[in-house]
Every structure is written in structure tokens, then in C-alpha cells.
C-alpha positions in Angstrom: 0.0 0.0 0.0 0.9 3.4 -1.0 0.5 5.7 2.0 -0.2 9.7 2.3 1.1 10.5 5.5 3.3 7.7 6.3 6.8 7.3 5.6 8.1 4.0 6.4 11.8 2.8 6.0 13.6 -0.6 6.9 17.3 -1.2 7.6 17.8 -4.6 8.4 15.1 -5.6 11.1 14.0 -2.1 12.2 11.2 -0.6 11.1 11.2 3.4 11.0 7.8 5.1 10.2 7.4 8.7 10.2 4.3 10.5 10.7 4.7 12.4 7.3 1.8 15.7 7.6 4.4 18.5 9.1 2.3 20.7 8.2 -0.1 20.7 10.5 2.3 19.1 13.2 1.1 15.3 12.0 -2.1 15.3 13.5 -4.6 12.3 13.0 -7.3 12.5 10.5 -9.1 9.8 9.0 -6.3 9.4 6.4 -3.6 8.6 9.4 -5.8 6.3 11.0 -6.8 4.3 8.3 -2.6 4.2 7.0 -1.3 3.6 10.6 -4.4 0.4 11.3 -3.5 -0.9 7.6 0.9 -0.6 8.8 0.4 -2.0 12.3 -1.9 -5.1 10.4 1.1 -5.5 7.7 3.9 -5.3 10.3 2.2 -7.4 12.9 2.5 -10.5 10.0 6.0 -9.7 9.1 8.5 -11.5 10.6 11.5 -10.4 9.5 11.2 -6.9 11.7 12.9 -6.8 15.3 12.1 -3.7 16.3 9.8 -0.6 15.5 10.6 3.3 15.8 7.8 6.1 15.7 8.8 9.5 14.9 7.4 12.8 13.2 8.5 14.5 10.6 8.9 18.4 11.3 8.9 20.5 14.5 7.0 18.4 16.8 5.9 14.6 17.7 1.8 14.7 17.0 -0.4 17.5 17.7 -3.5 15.3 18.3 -6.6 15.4 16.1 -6.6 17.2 12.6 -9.2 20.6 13.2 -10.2 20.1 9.8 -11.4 16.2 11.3 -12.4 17.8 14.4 -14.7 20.4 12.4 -16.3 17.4 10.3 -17.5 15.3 13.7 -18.8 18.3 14.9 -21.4 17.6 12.5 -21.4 13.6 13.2 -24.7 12.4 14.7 -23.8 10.1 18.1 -23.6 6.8 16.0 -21.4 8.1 13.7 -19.1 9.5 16.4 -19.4 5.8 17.7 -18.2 4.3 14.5 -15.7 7.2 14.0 -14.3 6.6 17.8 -13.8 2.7 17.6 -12.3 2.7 14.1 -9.4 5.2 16.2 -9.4 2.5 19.1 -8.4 0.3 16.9 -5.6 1.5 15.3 -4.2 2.1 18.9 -5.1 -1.4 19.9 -3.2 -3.0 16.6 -0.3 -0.2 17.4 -0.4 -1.7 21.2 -0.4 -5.3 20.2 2.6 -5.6 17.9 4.4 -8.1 18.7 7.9 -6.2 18.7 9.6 -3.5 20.5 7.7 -0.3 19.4 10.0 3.0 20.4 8.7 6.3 20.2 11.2 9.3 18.8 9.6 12.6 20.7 10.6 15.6 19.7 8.4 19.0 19.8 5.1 17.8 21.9 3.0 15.0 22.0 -0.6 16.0 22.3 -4.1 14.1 23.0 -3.5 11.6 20.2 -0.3 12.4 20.0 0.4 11.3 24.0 -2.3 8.2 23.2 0.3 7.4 20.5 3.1 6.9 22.6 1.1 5.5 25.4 0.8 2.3 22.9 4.5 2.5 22.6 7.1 0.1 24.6 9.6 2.3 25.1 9.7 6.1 24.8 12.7 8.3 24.5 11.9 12.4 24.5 13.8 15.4 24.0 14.0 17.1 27.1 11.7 20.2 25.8 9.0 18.5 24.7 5.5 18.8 25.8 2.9 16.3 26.8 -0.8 17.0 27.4 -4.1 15.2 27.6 -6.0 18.1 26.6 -8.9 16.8 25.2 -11.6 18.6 28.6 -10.1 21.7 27.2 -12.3 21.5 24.1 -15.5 19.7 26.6 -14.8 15.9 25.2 -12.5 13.5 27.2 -9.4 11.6 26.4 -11.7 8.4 25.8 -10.2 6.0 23.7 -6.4 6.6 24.2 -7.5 5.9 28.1 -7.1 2.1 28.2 -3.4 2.4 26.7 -2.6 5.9 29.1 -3.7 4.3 32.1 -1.8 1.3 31.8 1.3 3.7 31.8 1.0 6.0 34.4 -1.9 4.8 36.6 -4.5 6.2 38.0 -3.6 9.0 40.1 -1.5 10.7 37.5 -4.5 10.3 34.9 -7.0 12.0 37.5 -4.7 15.1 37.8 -4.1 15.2 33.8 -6.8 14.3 32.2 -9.3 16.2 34.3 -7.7 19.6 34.5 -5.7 18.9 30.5 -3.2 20.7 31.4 0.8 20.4 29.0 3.6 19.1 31.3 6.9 18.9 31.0 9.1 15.6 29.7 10.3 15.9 33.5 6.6 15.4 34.5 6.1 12.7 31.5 9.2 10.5 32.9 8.2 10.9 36.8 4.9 9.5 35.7 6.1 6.8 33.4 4.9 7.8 30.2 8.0 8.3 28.7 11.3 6.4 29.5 14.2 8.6 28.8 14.8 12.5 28.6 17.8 14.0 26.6 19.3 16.9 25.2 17.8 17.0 21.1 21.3 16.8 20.2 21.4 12.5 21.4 17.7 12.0 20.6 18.7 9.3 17.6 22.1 8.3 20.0 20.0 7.0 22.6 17.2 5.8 20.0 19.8 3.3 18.9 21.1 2.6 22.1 17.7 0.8 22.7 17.7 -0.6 19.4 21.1 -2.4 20.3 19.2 -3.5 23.7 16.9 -5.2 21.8 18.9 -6.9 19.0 20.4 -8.4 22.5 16.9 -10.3 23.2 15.4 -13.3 21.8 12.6 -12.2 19.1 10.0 -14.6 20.2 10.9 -13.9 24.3 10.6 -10.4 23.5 6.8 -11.2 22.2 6.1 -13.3 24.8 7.1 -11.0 27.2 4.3 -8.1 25.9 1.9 -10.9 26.2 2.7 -12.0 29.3 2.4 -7.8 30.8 -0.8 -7.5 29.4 -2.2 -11.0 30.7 -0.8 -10.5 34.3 -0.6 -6.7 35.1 -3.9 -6.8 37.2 -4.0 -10.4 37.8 -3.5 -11.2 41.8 -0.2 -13.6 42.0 -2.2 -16.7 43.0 -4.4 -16.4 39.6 -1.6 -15.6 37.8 0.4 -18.6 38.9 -0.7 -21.5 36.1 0.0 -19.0 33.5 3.2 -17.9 33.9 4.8 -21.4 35.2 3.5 -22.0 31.5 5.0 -19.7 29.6 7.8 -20.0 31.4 8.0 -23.9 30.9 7.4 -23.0 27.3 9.9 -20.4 26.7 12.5 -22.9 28.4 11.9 -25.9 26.0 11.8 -23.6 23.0 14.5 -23.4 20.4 15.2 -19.8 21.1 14.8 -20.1 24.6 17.4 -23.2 24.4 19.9 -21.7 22.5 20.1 -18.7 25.1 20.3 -20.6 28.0 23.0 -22.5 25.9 24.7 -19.7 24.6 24.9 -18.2 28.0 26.6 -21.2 29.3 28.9 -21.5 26.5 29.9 -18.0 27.0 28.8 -16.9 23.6 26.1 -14.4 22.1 22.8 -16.8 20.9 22.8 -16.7 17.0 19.8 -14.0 17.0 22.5 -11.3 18.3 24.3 -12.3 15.4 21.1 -11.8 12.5 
């Protein structure tokens, strides 16, 4: 597929896609959505990628939702709004679900959608003068469908404060909280980018899949419901060929071939 606003490139295993609509700070409109569902789909079934980076192209991250989109569901009726609302939902649930690393590249500010986007990220790395904000009770509506993805990030509490008064914080604010990962200067944004790229050329492909299945199967499960399942992946991930040749590889004192791919 030929996209609009998406500019996708691959070197080797990692997968770099740009929000491509600079001029109006690559905010989501129906366009987006549709071309970031369709890429999630494609990459989700590819198995040659390793790793995922999200960036924008221009001066900032992503400004939210497109006026120009905002302006046309103005004049939605409620089902359509519906419609409209879980076709979004589920391009942040594919996003979410990929079963590799997903790294967001902030730069500039990170808005509603924008701050849903990286919310369905695994790992965030910000520029330390960026600017977050769940703004969406500034305009009367409500930060609904990015909520499932925020909250797993920074909890309760910190949604409670942010998303009721919609106020812009700081990347200070965004790491205390735990919706980003790592602040630094603009300067050694793409340095420490691919320092978590190398991180995860380290790990086993399939482990690293695993592992986001296993967070979002156990995060609110109590330990003693939780136990069956994770002695079993566990027990799995031991008597698998990746998970044998790392065990292997660590006992030989060598790197397990994936490092070497």
C-alpha cells in the first residue's frame, strides 16, 4: 500500500515510520488512521522486523486530532461519532499489540492523540523540551479511547490530575509519571534511540513477544491467579528453540545466534 502520510523505511530488522503531515504538526485524521491500522496489520505479520521506531516528521511529535477532522464530527450524529471513535481505538489497539519493541522518537510535543500514541508504545525516548498533554476537557470531550493504553502507563492518580484539568507538562513530568522512558538533550535523541535498538537486538525475538503478552495478561492479575500462567509460559519459553539456545549460549559463554542476525 501506498501511504499519504506515512513514511516507512527498513534497515535490516528495524522498522522506522514517520508521521509524514508536518504541516499541521502530523495530527490524525481519517487518512492517518486508516494508513497507521493498515501498517500495524502488515507489520504485525511480518516477521522479518525486530524492532519498530515512531517519529514525526517536522517540529514536533503529533499534535492530536486534525481541526479540519475535528470540524467534520462536529457535525457527526452520536452513531457516527461511535463508528468514528472505535475505528481510532483500533488502530491504537493494533499499534499496542505488535508483537515487537515499538519506540517512540519525541521531539516538539506530543498532544491528546499524540500522547495516546506513545502510550501504545514500549519504550519512549523524549527530547527534554518537549511537551505532553491530555487536553482533550479543554475542548468539553474527554481523552476516551487513548484511556485504556494511558492508564496502563501512568496509573491512576496521574490520569486523574491530567486528564481532568488537560493541562501540558513537562518531559520531566512525563518521565516521573512513566509515560516516557528517557529525557535527553535534542542533540542525542537518535544516539539513545539506537542505544535501545542495540538493547533489543540483544533479546530473543520470540521472548521479546512473549514477554508483551505475558504484561498484558498478568498486570492486574492477583499472584495466585496468575500462577498457572506464567509457570507456562515460562515452561514454554524454556523448551523452545530460542529459549534453548540462550540458555545454551549463555553457558557457552557466547552471544545466541539472533545477536548475530
Amino acid at each position: 500500500m501506498n501511504y499519504q502520510h506515512l513514511v516507512r523505511t527498513r534497515e535490516g530488522g528495524i522498522e522506522r515510520l514517520v508521521l509524514n503531515r508536518p504541516e499541521v504538526r502530523n495530527a490524525f485524521n481519517d487518512t492517518l488512521i486508516d494508513e497507521l491500522t493498515h501498517w500495524a496489520s502488515s507489520t504485525a505479520a511480518d516477521g522479518d522486523v525486530r524492532a519498530v521506531v515512531v517519529s514525526g516528521a517536522g517540529p514536533t511529535f503529533c499534535a492530536g486530532a486534525d481541526l479540519a477532522w475535528m470540524a467534520k464530527a462536529v457535525t457527526y450524529t452520536e452513531d457516527e461519532n461511535r463508528a468514528d471513535a472505535l475505528r481510532t481505538s483500533r488502530m491504537f489497539g493494533v499499534i499496542n499489540a505488535l508483537p515487537v519493541p515499538v519506540i517512540g522518537r519525541v521531539h516538539g510535543a506530543a498532544l491528546g492523540g499524540g500522547a495516546g500514541l506513545i502510550s501504545a508504545c514500549d519504550i519512549v525516548v523524549s527530547e527534554e523540551h518537549a511537551v505532553f498533554g491530555f487536553t482533550e476537557v479543554k475542548l468539553g470531550i474527554v481523552p476516551a479511547v487513548i484511556s485504556p493504553f494511558v492508564l496502563a502507563k501512568i496509573g491512576r492518580s496521574a490520569a486523574r490530575e491530567l486528564f481532568l484539568t488537560g493541562r501540558r507538562f513537562t518531559a520531566q513530568h512525563a518521565l516521573d509519571i512513566g509515560l516516557v522512558h528517557t529525557v535527553v538533550a535534542p542533540d542525542a535523541l537518535d544516539a539513545t534511540v539506537d542505544g535501545v535498538l542495540r538493547e533489543v537486538a540483544a533479546a530473543g525475538p520470540q521472548a521479546m513477544a512473549a514477554a508483551k503478552q505475558l504484561i498484558a495478561a498478568v498486570w492486574d492479575a492477583a499472584p495466585a491467579d496468575a500462577a498457572a500462567l506464567t509457570a507456562a509460559v515460562l515452561a514454554e519459553r524454556r523448551a523452545s528453540a530460542e529459549g534453548q539456545e540462550g540458555l545454551r549460549a549463555f553457558l557457552d559463554k557466547r552471544r545466541p545466534g539472533w545477536s548475530r542476525a
